[in-house]
C-alpha positions in Angstrom: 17.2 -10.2 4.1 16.0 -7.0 5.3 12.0 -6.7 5.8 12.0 -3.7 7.0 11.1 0.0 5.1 12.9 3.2 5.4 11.2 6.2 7.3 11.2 7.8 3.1 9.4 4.4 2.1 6.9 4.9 4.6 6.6 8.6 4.1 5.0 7.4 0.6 3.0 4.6 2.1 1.6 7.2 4.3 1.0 9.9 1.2 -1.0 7.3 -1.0 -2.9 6.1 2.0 -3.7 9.4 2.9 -4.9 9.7 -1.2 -6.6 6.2 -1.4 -9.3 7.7 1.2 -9.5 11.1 -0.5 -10.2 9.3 -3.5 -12.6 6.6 -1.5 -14.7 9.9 -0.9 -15.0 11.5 -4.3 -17.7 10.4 -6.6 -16.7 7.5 -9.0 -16.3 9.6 -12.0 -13.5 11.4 -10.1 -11.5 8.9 -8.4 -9.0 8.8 -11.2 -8.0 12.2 -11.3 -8.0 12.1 -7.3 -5.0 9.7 -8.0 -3.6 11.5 -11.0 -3.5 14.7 -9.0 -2.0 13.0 -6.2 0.9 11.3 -8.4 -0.3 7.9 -8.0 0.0 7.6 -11.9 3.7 8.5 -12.0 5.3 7.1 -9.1 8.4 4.8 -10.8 8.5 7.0 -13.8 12.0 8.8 -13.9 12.0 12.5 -12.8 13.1 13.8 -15.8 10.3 12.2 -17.3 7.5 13.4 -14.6 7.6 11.4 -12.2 8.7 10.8 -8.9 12.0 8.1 -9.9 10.3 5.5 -7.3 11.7 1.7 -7.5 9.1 -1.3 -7.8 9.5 -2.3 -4.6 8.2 1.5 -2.9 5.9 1.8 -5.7 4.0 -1.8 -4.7 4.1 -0.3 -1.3 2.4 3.0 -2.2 0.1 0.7 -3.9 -0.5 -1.3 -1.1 -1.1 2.1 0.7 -3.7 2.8 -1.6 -5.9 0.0 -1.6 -5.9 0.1 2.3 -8.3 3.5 2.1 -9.4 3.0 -1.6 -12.3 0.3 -1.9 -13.1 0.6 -5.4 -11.0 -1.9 -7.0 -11.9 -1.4 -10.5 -10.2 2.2 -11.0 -7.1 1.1 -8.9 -7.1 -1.9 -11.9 -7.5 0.5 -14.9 -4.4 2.6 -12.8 -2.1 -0.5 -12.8 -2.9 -0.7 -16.6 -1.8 2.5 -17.2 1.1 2.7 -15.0 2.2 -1.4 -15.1 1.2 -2.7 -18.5 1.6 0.4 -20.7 3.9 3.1 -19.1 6.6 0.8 -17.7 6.7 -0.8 -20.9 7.6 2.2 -22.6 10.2 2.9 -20.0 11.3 -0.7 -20.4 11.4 -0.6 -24.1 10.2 2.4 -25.4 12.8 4.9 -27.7 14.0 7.9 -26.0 11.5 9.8 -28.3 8.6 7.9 -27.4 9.4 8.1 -23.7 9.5 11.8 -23.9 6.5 12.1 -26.3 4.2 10.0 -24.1 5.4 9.2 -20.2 5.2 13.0 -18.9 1.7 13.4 -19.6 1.2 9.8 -18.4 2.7 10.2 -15.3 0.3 13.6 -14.2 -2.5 11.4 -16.0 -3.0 14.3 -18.9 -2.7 10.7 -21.0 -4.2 7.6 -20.1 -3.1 4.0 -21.8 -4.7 1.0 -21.6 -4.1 -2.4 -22.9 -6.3 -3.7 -25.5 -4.9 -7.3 -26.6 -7.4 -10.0 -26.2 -10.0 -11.0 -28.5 -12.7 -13.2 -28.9 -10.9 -16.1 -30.2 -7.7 -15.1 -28.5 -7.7 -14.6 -24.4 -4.9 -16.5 -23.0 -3.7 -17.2 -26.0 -2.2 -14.0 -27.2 -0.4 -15.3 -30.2 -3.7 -16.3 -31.7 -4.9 -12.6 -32.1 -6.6 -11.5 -35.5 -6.4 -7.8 -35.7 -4.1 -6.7 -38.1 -1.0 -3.9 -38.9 -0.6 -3.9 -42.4 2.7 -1.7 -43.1 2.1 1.1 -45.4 4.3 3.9 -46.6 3.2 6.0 -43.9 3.5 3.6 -41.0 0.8 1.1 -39.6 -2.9 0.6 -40.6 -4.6 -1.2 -37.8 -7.7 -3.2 -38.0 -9.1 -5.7 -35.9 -11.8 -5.8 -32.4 -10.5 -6.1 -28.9 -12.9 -7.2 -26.0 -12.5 -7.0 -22.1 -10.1 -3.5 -22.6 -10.0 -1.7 -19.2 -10.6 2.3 -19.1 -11.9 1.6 -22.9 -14.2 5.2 -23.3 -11.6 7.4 -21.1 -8.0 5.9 -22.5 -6.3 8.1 -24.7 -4.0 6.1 -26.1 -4.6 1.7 -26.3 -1.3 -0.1 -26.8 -2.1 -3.5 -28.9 -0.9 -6.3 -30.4 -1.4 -7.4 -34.0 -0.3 -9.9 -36.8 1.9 -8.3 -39.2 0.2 -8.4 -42.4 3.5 -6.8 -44.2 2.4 -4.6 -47.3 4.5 -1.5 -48.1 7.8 -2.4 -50.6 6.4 -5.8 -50.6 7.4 -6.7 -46.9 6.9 -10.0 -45.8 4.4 -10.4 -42.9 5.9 -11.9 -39.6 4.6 -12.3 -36.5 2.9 -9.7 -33.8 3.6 -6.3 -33.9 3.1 -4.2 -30.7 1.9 -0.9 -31.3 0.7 2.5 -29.5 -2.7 3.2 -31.2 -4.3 6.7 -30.0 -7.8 7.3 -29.5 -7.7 11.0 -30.9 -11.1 11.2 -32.8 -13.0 8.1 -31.6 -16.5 7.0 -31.3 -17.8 5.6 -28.6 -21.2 3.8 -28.4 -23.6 6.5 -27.6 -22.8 8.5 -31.4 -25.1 8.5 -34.0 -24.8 4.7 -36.2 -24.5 6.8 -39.5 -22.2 8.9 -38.7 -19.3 6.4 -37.2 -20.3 2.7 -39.1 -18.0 3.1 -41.7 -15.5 5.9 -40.3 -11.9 4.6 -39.7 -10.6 5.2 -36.8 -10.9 3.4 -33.2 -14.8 2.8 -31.8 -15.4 2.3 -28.7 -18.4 -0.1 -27.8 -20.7 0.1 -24.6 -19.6 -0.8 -21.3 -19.9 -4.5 -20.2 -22.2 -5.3 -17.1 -19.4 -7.1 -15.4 -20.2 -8.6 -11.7 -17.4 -6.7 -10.1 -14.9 -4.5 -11.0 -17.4 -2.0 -12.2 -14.9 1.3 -11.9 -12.7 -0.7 -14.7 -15.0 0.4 -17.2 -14.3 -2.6 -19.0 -15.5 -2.3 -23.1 -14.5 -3.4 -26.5 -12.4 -1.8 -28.6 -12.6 -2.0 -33.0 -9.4 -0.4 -34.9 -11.2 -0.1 -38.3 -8.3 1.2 -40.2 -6.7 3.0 -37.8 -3.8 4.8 -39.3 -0.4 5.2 -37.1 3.1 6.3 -37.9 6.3 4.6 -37.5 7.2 6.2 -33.7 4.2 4.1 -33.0 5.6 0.6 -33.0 7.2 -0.7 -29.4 10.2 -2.7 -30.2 11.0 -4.3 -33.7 8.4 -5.4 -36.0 7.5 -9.4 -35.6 9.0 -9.1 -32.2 5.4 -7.5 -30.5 4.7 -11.2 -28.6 8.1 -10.5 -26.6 7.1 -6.7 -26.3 3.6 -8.1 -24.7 5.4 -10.5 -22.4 7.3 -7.4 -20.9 4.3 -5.5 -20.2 2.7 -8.8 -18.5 5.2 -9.4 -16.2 5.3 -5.5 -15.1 1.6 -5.6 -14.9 1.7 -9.1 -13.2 4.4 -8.5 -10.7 2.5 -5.3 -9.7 -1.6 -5.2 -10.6 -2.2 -7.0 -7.1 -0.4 -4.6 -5.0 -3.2 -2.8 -3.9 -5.0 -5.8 -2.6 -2.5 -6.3 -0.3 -3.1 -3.0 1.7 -7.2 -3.9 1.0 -7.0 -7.2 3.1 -5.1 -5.7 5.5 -7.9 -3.3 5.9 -10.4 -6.1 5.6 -8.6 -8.6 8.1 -8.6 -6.1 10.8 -12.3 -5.1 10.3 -12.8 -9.3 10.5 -11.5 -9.6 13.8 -13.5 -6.8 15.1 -16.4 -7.9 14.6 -15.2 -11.9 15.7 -14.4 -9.6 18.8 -17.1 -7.7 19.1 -19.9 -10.2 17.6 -21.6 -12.3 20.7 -23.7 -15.2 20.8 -25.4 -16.7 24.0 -23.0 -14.0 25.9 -19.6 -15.0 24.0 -17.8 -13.5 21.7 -17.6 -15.6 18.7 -13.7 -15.1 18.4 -13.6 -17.5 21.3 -14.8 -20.0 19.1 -11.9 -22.1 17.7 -13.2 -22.8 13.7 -13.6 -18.7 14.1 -10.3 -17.9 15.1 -8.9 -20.6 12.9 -10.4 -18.4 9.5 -9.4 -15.5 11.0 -5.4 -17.2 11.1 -5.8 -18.0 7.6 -7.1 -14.9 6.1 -3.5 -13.5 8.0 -1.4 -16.0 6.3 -3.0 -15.6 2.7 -2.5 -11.6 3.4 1.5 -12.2 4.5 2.4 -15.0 1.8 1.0 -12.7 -1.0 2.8 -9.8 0.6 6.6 -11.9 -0.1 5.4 -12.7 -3.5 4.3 -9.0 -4.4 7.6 -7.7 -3.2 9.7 -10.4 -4.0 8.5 -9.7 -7.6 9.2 -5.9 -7.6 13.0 -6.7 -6.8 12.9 -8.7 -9.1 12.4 -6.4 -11.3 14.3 -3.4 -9.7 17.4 -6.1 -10.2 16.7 -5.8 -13.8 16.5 -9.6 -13.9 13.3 -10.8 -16.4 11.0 -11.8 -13.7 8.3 -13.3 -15.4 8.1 -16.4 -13.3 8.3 -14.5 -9.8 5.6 -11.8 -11.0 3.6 -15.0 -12.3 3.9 -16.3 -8.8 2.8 -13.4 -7.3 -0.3 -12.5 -9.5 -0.8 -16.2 -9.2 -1.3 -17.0 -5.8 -2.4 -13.0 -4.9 -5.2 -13.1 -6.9 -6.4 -17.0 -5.5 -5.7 -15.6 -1.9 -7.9 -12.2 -2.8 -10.7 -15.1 -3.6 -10.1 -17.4 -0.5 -9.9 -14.5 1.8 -12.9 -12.7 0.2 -14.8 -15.7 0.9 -13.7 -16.5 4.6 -14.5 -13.0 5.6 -18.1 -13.1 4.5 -18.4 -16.6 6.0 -17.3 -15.1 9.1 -20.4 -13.2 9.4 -22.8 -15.6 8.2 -26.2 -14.0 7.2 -24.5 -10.6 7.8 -22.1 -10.8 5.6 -24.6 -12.2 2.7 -26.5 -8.4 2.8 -25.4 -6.2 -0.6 -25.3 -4.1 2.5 -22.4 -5.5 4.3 -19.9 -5.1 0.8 -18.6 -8.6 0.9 -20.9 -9.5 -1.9 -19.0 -7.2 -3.9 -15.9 -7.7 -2.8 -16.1 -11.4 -3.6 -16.9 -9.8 -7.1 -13.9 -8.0 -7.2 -11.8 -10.7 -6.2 -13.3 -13.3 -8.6 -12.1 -10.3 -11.5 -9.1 -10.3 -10.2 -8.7 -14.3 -10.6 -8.8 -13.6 -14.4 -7.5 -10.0 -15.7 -3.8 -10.2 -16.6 -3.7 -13.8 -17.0 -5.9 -16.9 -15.2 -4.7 -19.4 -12.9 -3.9 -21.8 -15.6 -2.0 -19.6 -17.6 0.3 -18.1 -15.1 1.0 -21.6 -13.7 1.7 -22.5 -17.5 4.5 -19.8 -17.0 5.7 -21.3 -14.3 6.0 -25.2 -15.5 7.8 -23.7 -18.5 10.3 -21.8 -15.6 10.5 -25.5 -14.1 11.9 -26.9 -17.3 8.3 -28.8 -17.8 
């Protein structure tokens, strides 16, 4: 196997580091259209579709370049939902109509998607959801609440899964149905309670106060009748669970990416300060259980790394891939944890100060353990893979 990347691979590495710290240094409220500007948004999207034709496997590298200079995780996670479980998936399964209705704005960011599929009494369970597409003469009408949905006030468009209710002609109901549900029009939390309780359309509630993450803007979502046309269903009607499962394993194979390229960066600040850091006239690095955590954090960081990539060819073989990117969101996101941890033990007291950022990036990493699938379900995928 060949490990290592062309002088054009790296050229992009380089470009989306380069945009990961212009990005680190505009105010929150910007970072996103840092990276939209800077074609972080389109980079696997076909050219003639606005983007820049990358395969997976550059595209988790650019990634990976990103979250080396970029330290807010939670707007690199509500990118990977745009790019990885929405705008792959309509490159994956989309109609040539709907690709060129929706990816060339999505690729320069003029759109963003989201995923908005679990519910209160369906999480990991996806086939459980409640919210409802009714077929009418027109198309859909969607109803149902969403929780957890990343980039919830700012998406433009949420794609969503619902049970087929059937309806128009007398249609028997069957199933999910995976749908493209736009936002034109909706409400968010802040507008008046009279003028929105009993609108249709989608409303959008407040943000959640989650530990970490915070630049997800993570809200819930109500469809209360929203009304969509026929180009809006992904796939065939009844068939939305396998349409979900796509977008999973694009999102799964590739959400993590960025953390790769962020414990790089956190690694090589860790063995600075084991370097630099003395005690009775010795630096601490010298101390064997230091050098030891030090060693593991580096063989969390380069085990993830084969699963990422291994995932991403996967997928640029256009094999199904859902237990390799299970694999790698799997043990990616544990690692993130582990290593999170290490490196704030590493400085003791130091590293317990909001100061320091290791609070918060043990935050982040905890976040990470659950979005896109938990441990539990993704090792579910797995046994299944195994035969078990």
């Amino acid at each position: 196997m060949d490990f290592g990347w062309t002088p054009a691979q790296r050229a992009v590495h380089d470009r989306m580091r380069a945009l990961g710290a212009e990005a680190d240094a505009a105010a929150p409220d910007d970072r996103m259209r840092v990276l939209a500007r800077g074609g972080a948004l389109g980079l696997p999207i076909a050219r003639d579709l606005g983007g820049e034709g990358l395969d997976l496997v550059t595209t988790a590298l650019a990634y990976e370049g990103l979250g080396a200079t970029l330290r807010d995780g939670g707007v690199l996670l509500a990118a990977g939902a745009h790019l990885f479980g929405v705008a792959l998936l309509l490159a994956r399964v989309g109609t040539p109509a709907q690709q060129r209705a929706w990816l060339p704005r999505m690729a320069t960011g003029g759109c963003m998607a989201t995923v908005a599929a679990t519910e209160a009494g369906a999480g990991s369970d996806v086939a459980s959801v409640q919210a409802r597409a009714d077929r009418t003469a027109a198309g859909y009408r969607v109803t149902g609440e969403k929780r957890y949905v990343t980039w919830a006030d700012r998406a433009d468009v949420y794609f969503t899964v619902a049970r087929d209710g059937g309806g128009a002609g007398g249609a028997p109901a069957r199933g999910l149905t995976a749908l493209l549900v736009p936002r034109a029009g909706a409400a968010d939390a802040g507008a008046a309670a009279a003028d929105t309780a009993d609108a249709a359309g989608v409303r959008v509630g407040a943000p959640l106060a989650t530990a970490g993450l915070r630049g997800a803007r993570l809200a819930p979502v109500s469809f209360r009748g929203c009304e969509v046309g026929p180009d809006a269903l992904l796939g065939r009607a009844g068939a939305g669970l396998a349409v979900f499962q796509i977008a999973m394993t694009y999102e799964r194979a590739l959400i993590l990416a960025f953390r790769l390229g962020a414990m790089e960066r956190a690694l090589g600040e860790a063995v600075r300060f084991a370097r630099e850091r003395e005690i009775g006239g010795q630096a601490i690095a010298r101390h064997q259980a230091v050098a030891h955590r030090a060693a593991q954090m580096k063989l969390r960081l380069e085990t993830s790394r084969l699963l990422v990539y291994r995932a991403a060819w996967e997928l640029d073989q256009g094999r199904r891939g859902q237990a390799e990117a299970a694999l790698a969101k799997w043990h990616a996101a544990d690692s993130a944890v582990l290593f999170a941890l290490d490196d704030l033990w590493l400085r003791g007291g130091a590293g317990y100060l909001e100061e320091s950022g290791l609070p918060s990036a043990v935050d982040d990493a905890l976040g990470g353990s659950i979005h896109s699938g938990t441990s539990d379900v993704l090792a579910t995928v797995v046994a299944r893979w195994l035969g078990l």
